[in-house]
C-alpha positions as CSV (number, residue, x, y, z in Angstrom):
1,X,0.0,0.0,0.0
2,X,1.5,3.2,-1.0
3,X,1.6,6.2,1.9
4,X,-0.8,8.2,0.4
5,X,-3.3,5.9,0.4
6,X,-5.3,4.9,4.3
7,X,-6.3,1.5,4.8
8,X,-9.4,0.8,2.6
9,X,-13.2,1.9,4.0
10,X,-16.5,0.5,2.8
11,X,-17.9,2.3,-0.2
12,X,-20.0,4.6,-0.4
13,X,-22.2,4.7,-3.0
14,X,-21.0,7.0,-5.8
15,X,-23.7,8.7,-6.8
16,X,-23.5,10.7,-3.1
17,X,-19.7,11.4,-3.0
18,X,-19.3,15.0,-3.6
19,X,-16.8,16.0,-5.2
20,X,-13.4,17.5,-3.3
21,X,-12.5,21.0,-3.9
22,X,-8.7,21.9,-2.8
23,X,-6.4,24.8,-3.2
24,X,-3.2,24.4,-2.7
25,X,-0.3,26.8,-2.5
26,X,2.1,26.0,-5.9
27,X,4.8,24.0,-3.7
28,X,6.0,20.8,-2.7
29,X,5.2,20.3,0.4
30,X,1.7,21.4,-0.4
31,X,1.5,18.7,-2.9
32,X,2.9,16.5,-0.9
33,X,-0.4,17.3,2.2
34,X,-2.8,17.9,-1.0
35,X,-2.1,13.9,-1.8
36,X,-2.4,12.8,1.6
37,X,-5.4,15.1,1.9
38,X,-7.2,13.2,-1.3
39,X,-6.4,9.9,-0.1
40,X,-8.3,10.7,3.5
41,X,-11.0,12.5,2.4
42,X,-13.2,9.2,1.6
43,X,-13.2,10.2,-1.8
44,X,-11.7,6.9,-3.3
45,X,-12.9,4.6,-0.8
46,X,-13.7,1.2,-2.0
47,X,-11.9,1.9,-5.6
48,X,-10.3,-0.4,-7.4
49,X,-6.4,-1.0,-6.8
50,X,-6.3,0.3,-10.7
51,X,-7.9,3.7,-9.7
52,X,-5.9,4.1,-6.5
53,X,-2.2,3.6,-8.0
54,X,-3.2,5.6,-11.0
55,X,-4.7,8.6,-9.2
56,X,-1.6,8.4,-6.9
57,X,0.8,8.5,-9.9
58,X,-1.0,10.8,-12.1
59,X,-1.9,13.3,-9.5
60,X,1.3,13.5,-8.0
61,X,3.0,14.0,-11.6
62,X,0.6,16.4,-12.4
63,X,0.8,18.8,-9.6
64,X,4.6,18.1,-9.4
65,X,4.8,19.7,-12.9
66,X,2.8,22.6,-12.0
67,X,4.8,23.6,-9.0
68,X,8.1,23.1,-11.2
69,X,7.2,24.7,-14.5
70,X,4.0,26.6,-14.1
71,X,5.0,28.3,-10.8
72,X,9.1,27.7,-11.6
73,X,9.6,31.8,-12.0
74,X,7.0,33.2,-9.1
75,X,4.1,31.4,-6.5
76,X,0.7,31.0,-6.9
77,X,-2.3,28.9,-6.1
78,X,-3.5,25.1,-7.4
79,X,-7.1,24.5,-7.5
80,X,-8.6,20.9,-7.6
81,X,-12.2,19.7,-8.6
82,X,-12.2,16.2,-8.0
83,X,-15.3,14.1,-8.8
84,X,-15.4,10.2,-8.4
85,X,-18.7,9.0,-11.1
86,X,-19.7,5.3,-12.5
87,X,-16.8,5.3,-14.8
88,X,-13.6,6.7,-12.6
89,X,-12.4,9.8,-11.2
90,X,-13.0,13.2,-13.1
91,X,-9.5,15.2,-12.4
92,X,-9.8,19.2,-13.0
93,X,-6.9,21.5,-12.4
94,X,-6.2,25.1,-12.3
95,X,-3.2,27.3,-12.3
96,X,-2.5,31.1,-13.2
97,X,1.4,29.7,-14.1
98,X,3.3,30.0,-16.8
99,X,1.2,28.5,-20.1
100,X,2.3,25.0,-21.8
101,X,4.9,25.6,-24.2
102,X,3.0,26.3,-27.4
103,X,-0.3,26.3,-25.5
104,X,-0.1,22.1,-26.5
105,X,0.0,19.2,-23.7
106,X,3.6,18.0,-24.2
107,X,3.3,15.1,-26.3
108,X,4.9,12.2,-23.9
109,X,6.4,9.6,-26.2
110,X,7.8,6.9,-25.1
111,X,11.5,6.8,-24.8
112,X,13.5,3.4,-25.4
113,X,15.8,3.5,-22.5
114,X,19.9,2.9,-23.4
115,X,22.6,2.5,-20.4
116,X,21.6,2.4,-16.7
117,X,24.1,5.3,-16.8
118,X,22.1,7.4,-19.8
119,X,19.4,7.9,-18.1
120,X,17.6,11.1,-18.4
121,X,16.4,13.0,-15.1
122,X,12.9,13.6,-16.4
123,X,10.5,13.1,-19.2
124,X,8.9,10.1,-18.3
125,X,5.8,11.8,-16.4
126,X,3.4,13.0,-19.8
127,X,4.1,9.6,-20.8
128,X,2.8,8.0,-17.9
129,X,-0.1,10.5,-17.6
130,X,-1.1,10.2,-21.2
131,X,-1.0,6.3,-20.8
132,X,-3.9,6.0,-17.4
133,X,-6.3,8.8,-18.3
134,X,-8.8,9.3,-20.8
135,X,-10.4,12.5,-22.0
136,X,-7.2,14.7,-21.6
137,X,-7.5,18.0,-22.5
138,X,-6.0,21.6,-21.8
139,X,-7.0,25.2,-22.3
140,X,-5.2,28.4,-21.4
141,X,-8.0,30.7,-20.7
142,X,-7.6,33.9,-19.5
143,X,-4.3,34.2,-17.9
144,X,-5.1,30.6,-16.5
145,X,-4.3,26.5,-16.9
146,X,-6.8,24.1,-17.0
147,X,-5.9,20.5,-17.4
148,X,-9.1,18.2,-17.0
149,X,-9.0,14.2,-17.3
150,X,-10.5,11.1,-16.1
151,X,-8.9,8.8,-14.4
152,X,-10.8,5.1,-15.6
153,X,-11.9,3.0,-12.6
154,X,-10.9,0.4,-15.1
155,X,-8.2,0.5,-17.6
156,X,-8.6,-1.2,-21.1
């Protein structure tokens, strides 16, 4: 079990989860409570295994990124909608950062690795993100980020 994620609850049923609002200071140590914050909130409680380790991993890439590129040259806020429905978890985030390069998701190919010794410090994380969400898009509307996703209780 990862140590984001509390020991599992019954489930309640979806339909009256409400979604999870959070905003977050652009840092990592607010990321790092934000996570722990999302995995106690009941929220996910009686997910699959799939949903948890995917929501940890994407989540955490996600808002990692935004604290070291969107917020690399000044501080500012991260705001989360998160809703859990029938099909997975419905992931909306918000910065006023810096925009995406090109206002474009970065594409996240997949790298073929070389040497233990070549490895690069980064680049792995759009890969990963584009490979466990669905319905990934991004907008730069005025003067602000938003990434939205879903995160499949299931993945195909």
């Amino acid at each position: 079990m990862s140590p984001w994620q509390p020991a599992r609850s019954p489930a309640a049923p979806r339909k009256h989860r409400p979604p999870l609002r959070l905003t977050l200071p652009g840092t990592t140590d607010a990321v790092r409570h934000a996570l722990l914050e999302i995995f106690a909130s009941g929220l996910l409680d009686g997910s699959s295994d799939n949903l948890l380790s995917s929501a940890e991993i994407v989540l955490a890439e996600v808002l990692n990124n935004i604290v070291e590129h969107a917020y690399a040259a000044r501080a500012g806020d991260i705001r989360l909608l998160l809703s859990h429905t029938e099909t997975g978890l419905v992931c909306k985030v918000m910065d006023s950062g810096t925009a995406m390069p090109g206002l474009c998701l970065p594409k996240g190919d997949f790298q073929p690795l070389g040497q233990t010794a070549d490895l690069p410090e980064g680049g792995f994380g759009w890969f990963l993100i584009r490979s466990l969400v669905t319905e990934l898009t991004y907008q730069r509307i005025d003067g602000e980020n938003r990434l939205s996703f879903i995160l499949p209780d299931e993945q195909s």
